[in-house]
N, C-alpha and C positions, 0 to 999 in steps of 0.2 A: 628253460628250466629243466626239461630233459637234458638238455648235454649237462648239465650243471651234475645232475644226481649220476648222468656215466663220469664224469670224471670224479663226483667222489664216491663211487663206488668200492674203489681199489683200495683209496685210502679207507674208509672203513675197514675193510677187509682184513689190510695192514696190520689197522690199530684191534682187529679182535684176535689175529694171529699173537699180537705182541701182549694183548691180555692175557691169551691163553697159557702160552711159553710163561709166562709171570706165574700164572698161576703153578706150572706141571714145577715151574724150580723153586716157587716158596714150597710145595710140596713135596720135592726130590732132594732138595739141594744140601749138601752134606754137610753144612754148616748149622745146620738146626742142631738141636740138645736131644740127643733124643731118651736119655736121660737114667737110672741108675734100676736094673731089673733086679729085685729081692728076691723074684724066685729064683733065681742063679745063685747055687751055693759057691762059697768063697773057700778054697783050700789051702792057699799059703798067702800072707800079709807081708809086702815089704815097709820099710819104714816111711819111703814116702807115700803107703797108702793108708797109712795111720795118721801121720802128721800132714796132710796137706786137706782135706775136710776143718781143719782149727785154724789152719793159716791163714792170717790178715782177714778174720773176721774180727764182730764186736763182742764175740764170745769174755774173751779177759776184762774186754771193759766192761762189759754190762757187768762183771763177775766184781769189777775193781782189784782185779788178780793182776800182782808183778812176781810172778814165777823167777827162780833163782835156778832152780833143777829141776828136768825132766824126767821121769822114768819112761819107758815101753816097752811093755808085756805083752808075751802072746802066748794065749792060752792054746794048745793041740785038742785034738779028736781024744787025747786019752789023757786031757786034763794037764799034760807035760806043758811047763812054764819057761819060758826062756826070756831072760830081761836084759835090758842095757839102760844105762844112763847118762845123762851130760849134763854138764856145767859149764858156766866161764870162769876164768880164775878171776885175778885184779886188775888183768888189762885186757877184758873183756875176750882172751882166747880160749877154744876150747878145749875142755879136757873130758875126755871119756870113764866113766866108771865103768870098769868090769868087772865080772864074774860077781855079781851081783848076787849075795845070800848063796854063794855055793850053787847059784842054779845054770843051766848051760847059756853061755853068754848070746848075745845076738851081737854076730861081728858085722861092725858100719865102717864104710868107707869114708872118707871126707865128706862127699858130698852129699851120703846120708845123716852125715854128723850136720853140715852145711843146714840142710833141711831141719833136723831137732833144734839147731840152736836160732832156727830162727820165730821159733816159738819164746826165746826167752829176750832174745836178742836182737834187737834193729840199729842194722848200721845207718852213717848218713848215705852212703851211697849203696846199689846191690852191687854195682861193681867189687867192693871189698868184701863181698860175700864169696864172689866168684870169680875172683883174682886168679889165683891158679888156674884156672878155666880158660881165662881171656885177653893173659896179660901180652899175650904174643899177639893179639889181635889189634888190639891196642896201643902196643907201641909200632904195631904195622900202620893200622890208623891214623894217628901223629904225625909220625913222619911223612905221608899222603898229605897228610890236612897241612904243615907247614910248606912245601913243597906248593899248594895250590895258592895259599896265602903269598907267598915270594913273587910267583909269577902276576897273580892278581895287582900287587904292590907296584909293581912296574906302573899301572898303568894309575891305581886310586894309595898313594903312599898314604893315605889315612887309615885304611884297613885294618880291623882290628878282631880278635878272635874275643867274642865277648861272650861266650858261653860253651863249656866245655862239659866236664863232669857234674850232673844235676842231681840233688837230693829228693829220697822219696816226698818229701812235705814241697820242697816247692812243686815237684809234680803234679801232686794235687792242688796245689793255691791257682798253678797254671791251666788245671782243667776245669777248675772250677769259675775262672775269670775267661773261658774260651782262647784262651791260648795257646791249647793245644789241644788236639781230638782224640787222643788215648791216655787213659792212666798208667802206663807203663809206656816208657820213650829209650829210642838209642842212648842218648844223654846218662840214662839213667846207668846201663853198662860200660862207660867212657867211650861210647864207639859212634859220636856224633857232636858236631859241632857247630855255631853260629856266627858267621861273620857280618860284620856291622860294616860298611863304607860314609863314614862320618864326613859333613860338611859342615866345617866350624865344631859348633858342639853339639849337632843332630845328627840323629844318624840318618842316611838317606832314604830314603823307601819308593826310589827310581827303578823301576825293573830291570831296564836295561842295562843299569851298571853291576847289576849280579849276574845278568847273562853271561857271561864268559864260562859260570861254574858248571851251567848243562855242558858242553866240549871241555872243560878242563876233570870233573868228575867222571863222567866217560871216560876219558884218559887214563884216569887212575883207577879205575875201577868202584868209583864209589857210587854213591845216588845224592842226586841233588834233589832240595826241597821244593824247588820253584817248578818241580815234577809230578809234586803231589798235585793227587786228584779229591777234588770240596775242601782240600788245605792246603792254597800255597804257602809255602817258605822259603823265599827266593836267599835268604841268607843262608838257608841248613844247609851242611851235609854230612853223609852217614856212611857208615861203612857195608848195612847190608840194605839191602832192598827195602825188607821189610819186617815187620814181628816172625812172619811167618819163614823167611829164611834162616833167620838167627833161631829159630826154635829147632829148624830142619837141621842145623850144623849139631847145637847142641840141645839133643830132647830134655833135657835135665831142666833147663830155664822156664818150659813147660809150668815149671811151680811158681814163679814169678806170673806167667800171664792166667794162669786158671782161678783163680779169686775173683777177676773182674769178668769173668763169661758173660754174668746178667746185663752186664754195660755192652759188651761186642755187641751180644745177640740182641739188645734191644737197637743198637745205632743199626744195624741189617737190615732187624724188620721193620723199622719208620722209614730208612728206605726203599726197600721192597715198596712198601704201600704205597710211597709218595712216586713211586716209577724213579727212583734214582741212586739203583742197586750199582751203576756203575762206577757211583762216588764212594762204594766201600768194598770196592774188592779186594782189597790187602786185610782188610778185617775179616771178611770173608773166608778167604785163604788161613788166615789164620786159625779161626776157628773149626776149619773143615781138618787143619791139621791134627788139630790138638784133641779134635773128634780121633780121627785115626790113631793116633798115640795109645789112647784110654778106650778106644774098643777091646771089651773082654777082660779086661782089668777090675780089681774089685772097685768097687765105690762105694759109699755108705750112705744112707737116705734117712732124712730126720722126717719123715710125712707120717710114720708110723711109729705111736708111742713106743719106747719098748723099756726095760728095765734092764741094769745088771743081775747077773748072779749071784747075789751072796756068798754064796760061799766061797766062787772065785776069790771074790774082791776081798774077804778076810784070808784066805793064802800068800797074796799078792801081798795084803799088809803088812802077815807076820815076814816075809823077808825082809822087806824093808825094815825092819826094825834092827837089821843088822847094819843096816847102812844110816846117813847123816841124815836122812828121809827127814824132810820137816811138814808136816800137814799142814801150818796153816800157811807157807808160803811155796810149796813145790805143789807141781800136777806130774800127776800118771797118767797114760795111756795104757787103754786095754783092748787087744783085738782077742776075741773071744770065736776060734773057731767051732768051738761046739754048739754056740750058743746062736750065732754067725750074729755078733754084735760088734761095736766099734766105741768103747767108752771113756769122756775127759774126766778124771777124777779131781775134785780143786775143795778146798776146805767149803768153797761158796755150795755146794754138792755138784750132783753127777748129770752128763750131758751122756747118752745113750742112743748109739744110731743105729739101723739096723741094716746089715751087709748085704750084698749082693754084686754084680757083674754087669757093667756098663754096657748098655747096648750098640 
C-alpha cells in the first residue's frame, strides 16, 4: 500500500500543478472580456465605434424597425456637429448623403460605409459585403480548391465540391443543428470549401479517403478540416488557418466576429472547466486578438441608465429637416462627446449608452 501512495504521489502532484496553471490562465489569459471602462473619457468616435454596439443585435426587432437611412452625428466638446448619411438605392447599392444641413461632413471610406450600411442591409453572403476586400483571396482560393479536387479525382472520380459560398441563415440553421462550432465560418467569406467523395448516391464518411487533403492542403497552403481539434471535417478546407488569422490579415472583419463574443467566450470557459481548453484554441486566439484590436478604443456600456440631451437631439433634428430624413422609418445615431454618450434614435424611441475605453 505504501509503494502504491509513492507512486501516486507524483501523479497527484502532476494533477495539482495542472489545477493550478488552470487556474493562474482562466485568471491571466487574454481571451477573457475584460470589459468597457466609463471612467475613461472618449475624445474622438469613429464610425465603426458608433455602428458596431447596434450590429446584429435584437435591437431593430424587438423595435420591429426596417430602417431605409441612416444618419450619424457627432457631437464635439464645443457642441460642433458633424453628420453623414447612407442609403441604398434600387439595387440595394450604397449611396452617401453629404454635407448634410450645411454641417461639416464626416468623410467614410467604403468600408465605413460597408459598416453603416449594414445596419440597414443584409446580404446573403458577408462575402458581398466585402468583395473588394477579398476577392483576390478568393479567386486565389478557387483555383487551390480545384487544383486539389483534380488531383483528388484521379484517384475517387465521384468527387464533388458540394459546398462553397454559405449564407449567413444557413450559418446559423447549421449551428444550431451542431453542424458546426462557430457562428461565423470561412464559407461565409468564400474562402472555404466541402468535398463530398460519393458512393452511388451517399456520400462517404470513410476517413481515409479524405486523407490525401492533410499533404495535398499542406501543399497548397491551405488547412484542412479533418485537422480540426473537438470538430473534425475531414471533407473542409480553407484558406486561412483560422478566425483569428483572417482577422490578423484584415482587422476590419473584426466587425463580423464581435457580436457573437458572448458565444466564444462562453465555448472557452465550459472548456476551461471541463479541463479541455485545448479543444478551443483557435477560439481562444481569436478572442485574445480581437481583445488586442479594441484595447483603448472607445466602447459604449448599456449597465448604466443614461439619457440623451435634449437639446442635442432637437439640433440634430432641425438639420434633418433639410434632408429626406423620414422618422418613422430612418435611425440616427448620436455620439455625444460632451455628454460621453452613444445614442439609437428610431420612431420606436431612444437606446442611450454611456461611453468609455475598453480595457
Amino acid at each position: 500500500m505504501l509503494r502504491f501512495f509513492k507512486l501516486l504521489l507524483p501523479l497527484l502532484s502532476l494533477s495539482l500543478l495542472a489545477c493550478s496553471f488552470l487556474k493562474d490562465s482562466v485568471e491571466d489569459a487574454t481571451w477573457q472580456d475584460l470589459g468597457c471602462d466609463t471612467t475613461q473619457k472618449v475624445s474622438t468616435l469613429a464610425i465603426y465605434d458608433m455602428v458596431q454596439p447596434f450590429y446584429e443585435t435584437d435591437t431593430f426587432l424587438q423595435l420591429n424597425i426596417k430602417p431605409t437611412t441612416i444618419y450619424v452625428a457627432t457631437v464635439g466638446l464645443r457642441q460642433e456637429i458633424k453628420m453623414t448619411g447612407y442609403k441604398l438605392d434600387s439595387l440595394n447599392q450604397p449611396m452617401e448623403i453629404p454635407n448634410i444641413g450645411g454641417t461639416s461632413g464626416i468623410t467614410s471610406t467604403w468600408i465605413e460605409q460597408a459598416y453603416l450600411g449594414a445596419l440597414i442591409y443584409t446580404p446573403r453572403y458577408l462575402y458581398d459585403r466585402w468583395t473588394r476586400m477579398l476577392e483576390n483571396d478568393r479567386a486565389t482560393f478557387l483555383a487551390k480548391r480545384d487544383s486539389i479536387k483534380t488531383i483528388m479525382a484521379e484517384k475517387h472520380s465521384s468527387i464533388k465540391v458540394i459546398s462553397d459560398l454559405r449564407s449567413i441563415a444557413n450559418q446559423r440553421k447549421y449551428l444550431s443543428r451542431k453542424r458546426t462550432a462557430s457562428p461565423v465560418s470561412m464559407h461565409n467569406f468564400g474562402l472555404a470549401a466541402d468535398f463530398a467523395i460519393f458512393r452511388g448516391r451517399r456520400i462517404s464518411n470513410t476517413l481515409s479517403s479524405y486523407k490525401p487533403l492533410d499533404t495535398l492542403t499542406a501543399q497548397y497552403g491551405l488547412t484542412w478540416g479533418g485537422n480540426f481539434v473537438g470538430f473534425m471535417d475531414p471533407g473542409h478546407i480553407q484558406y486561412f488557418k483560422n478566425g483569428a488569422t483572417l482577422v490578423q490579415k484584415y482587422p476590419v472583419l473584426r466587425f463580423e466576429f464581435e457580436p457573437y463574443r458572448d458565444f466564444y467566450l462562453s465555448t472557452v470557459e465550459k472548456a476551461v472547466k471541463s479541463g479541455k481548453i485545448n479543444r478551443v484554441v483557435d477560439t481562444a486566439d481569436l478572442l485574445s486578438l480581437l481583445n488586442e484590436l479594441r484595447r483603448n478604443q472607445p466602447c459604449s456600456c448599456g449597465k448604466v441608465a443614461k439619457k440623451i440631451n435634449l437639446n442635442t437631439l432637437e439640433k440634430i433634428k432641425g438639420i434633418l429637416k433639410s434632408t429626406s430624413y423620414n422618422a418613422q422609418n430612418d435611425i440616427v445615431i448620436i455620439g455625444d462627446l460632451e455628454d460621453q454618450t452613444l445614442s439609437l434614435v428610431t420612431s420606436k424611441g431612444i437606446i442611450t449608452l454611456e461611453l468609455g475605453k475598453w480595457r
